[in-house]
C-alpha positions as CSV (number, residue, x, y, z in Angstrom):
1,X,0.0,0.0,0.0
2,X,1.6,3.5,-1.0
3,X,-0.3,5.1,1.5
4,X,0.5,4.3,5.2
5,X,-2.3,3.3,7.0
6,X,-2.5,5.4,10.0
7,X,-2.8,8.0,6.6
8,X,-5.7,6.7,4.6
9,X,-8.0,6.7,6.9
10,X,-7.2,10.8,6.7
11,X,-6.8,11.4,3.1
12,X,-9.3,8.4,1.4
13,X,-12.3,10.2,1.4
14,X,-11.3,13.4,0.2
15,X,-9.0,12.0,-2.9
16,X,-11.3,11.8,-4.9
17,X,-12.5,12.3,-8.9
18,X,-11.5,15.5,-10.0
19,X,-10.1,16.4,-6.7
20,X,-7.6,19.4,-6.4
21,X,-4.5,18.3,-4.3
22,X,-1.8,20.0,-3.2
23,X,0.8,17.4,-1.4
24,X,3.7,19.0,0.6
25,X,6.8,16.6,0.3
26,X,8.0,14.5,-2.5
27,X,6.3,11.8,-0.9
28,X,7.3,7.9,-1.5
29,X,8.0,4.9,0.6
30,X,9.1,1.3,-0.7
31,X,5.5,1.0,-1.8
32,X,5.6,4.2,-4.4
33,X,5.3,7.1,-5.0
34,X,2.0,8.7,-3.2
35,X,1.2,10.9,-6.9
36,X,0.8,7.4,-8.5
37,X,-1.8,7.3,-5.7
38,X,-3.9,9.7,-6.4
39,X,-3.8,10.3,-9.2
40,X,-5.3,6.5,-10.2
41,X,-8.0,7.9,-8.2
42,X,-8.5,10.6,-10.3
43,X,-7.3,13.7,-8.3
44,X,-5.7,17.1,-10.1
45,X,-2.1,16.5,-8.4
46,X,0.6,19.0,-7.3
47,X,3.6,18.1,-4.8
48,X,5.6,21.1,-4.1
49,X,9.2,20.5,-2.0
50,X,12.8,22.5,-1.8
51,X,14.5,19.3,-3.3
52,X,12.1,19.2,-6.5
53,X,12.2,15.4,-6.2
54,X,10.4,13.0,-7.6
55,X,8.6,15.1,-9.8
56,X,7.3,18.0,-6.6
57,X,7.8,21.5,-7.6
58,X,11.2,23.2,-6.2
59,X,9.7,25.5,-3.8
60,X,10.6,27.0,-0.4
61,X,7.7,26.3,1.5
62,X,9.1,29.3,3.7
63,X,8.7,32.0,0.8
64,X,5.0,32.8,-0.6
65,X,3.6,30.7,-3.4
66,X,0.3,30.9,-5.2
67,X,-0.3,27.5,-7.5
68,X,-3.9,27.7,-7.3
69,X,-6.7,27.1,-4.9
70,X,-6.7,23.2,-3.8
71,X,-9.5,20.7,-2.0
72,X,-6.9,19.0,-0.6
73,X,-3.7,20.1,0.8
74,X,-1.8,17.9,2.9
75,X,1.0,17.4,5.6
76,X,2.3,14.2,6.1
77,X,5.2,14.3,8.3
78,X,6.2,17.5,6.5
79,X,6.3,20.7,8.3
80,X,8.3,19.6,11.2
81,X,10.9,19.5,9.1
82,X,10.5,23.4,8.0
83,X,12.3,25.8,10.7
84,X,9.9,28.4,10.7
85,X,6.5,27.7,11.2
86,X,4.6,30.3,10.8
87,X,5.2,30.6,6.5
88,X,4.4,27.5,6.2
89,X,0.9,27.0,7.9
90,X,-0.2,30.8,5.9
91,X,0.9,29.5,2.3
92,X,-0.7,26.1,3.4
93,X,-3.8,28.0,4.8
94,X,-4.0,30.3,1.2
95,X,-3.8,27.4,-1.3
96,X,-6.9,25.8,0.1
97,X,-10.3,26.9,-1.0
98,X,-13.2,27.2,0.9
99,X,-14.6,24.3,1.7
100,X,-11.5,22.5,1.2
101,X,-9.2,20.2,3.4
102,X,-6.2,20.8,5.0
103,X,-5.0,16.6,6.0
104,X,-2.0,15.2,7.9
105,X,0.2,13.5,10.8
106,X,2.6,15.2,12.5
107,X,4.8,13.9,15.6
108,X,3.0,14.8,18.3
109,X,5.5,16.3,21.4
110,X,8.4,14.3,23.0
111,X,8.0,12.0,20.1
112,X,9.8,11.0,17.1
113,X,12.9,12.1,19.4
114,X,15.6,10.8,16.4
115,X,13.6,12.1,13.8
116,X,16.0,13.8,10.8
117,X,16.2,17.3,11.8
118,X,12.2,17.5,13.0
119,X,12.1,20.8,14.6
120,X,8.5,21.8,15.7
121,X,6.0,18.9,16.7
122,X,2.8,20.4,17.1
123,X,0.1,20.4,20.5
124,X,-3.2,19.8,20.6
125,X,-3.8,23.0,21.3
126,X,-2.3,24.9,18.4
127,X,-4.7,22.9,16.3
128,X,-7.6,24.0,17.7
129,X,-6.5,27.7,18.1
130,X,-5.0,27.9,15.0
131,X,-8.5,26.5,13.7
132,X,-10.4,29.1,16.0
133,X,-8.0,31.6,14.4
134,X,-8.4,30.9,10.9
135,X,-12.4,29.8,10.3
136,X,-11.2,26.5,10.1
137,X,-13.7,23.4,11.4
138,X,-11.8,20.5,12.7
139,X,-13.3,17.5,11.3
140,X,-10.8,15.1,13.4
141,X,-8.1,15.5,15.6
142,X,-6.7,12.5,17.3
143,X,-3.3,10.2,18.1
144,X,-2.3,7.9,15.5
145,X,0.7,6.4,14.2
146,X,3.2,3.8,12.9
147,X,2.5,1.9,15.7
148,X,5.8,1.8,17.8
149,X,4.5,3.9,21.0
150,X,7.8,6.1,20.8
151,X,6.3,7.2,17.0
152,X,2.3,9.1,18.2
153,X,1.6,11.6,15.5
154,X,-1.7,13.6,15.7
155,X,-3.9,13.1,12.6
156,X,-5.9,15.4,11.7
157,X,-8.6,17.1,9.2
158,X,-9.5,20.6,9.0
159,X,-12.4,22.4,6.7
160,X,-11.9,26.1,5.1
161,X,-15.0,28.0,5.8
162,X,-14.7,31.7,5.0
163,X,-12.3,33.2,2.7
164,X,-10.5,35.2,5.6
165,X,-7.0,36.7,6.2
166,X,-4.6,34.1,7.4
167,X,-3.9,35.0,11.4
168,X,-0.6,33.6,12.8
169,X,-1.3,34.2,16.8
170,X,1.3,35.6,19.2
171,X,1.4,32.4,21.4
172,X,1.2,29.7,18.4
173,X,4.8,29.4,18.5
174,X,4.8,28.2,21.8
175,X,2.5,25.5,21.4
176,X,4.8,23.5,19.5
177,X,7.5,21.0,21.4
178,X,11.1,22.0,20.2
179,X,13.1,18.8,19.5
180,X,15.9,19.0,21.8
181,X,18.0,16.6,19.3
182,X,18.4,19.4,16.7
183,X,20.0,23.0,16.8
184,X,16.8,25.1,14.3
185,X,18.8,27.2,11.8
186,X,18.6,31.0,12.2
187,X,19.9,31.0,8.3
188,X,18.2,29.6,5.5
189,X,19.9,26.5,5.6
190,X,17.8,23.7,5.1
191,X,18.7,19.8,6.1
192,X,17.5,16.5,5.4
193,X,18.5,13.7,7.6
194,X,17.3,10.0,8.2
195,X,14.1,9.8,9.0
């Protein structure tokens, strides 16, 4: 199965027939390549990622973009890799439409611990601020994972429902868990280490 299952339980019903998807990450696994994935389903698939593998478009996820409004944009185990947060969750935020999706698994805190540089690992409680925040409905919000108890991830769904300004909150910084196990760049270095 190219899509993990802790994930498809996420992403199944919302790749769908003529479904706008923006994927962050040139995502693959021994399985495949996740594109391959959807689009035999049918979806309108993007990936965008620095490295430009895979067939993602290069992009700084860090710098503002505009491919397009999306249905679908997803996060698999991708922005806790990105060392500043708050770029990324406003470019994700403005590519999806209204009444769109916004799916993925993150690490959730003190987990993950050996994770390839995986700087910010998300609270519960950014997701639903950041939800409050941004006219966002969360659809579901619970632990998941791999499996091994040392890997929980939160998994999670949230649904667009005004066209609004994107609102990055004083305090949302702080509901992330810094992993102690990497230095985050001040620079615009960007590295990829074993997962």
């Amino acid at each position: 199965m190219i899509i993990p299952a802790h994930e498809l339980p996420l992403i199944a019903p919302y790749a769908t027939q003529g479904a706008r998807v923006l994927e962050h990450g040139n995502k693959k696994n021994p399985s495949g390549i996740y594109r391959d994935w959807y689009e035999s389903r049918g979806c309108a698939y993007k990936s965008i990622d620095i490295n430009g593998r895979d067939g993602a478009i290069a992009q700084d996820v860090r710098q503002p973009f505009d491919f397009g409004q999306f249905d679908v944009v997803t996060n698999f185990g991708f922005s806790e890799h990105v060392s500043v947060q708050a770029p990324f969750w406003q470019n994700a935020y403005n590519a999806l439409a209204v009444g769109g999706v916004f799916v993925g698994t993150l690490p959730k805190p003190n987990h993950w611990l050996h994770h390839g540089w995986s700087y910010w690992h998300p609270s519960e409680a950014f997701y639903r601020e950041w939800a409050v925040a941004n006219h966002l409905e969360v659809v579901t919000l619970h632990d998941c994972g791999p499996g091994d108890p040392a890997k929980r991830m939160w998994g999670y769904v949230l649904r667009k429902t005004a066209d609004a300004p994107h609102v990055w909150g004083a305090s949302f910084d702080a509901l992330f868990w810094r992993n102690p196990n990497w230095d985050i760049p001040t620079d615009d270095t960007v590295h990829y280490g074993a997962a």
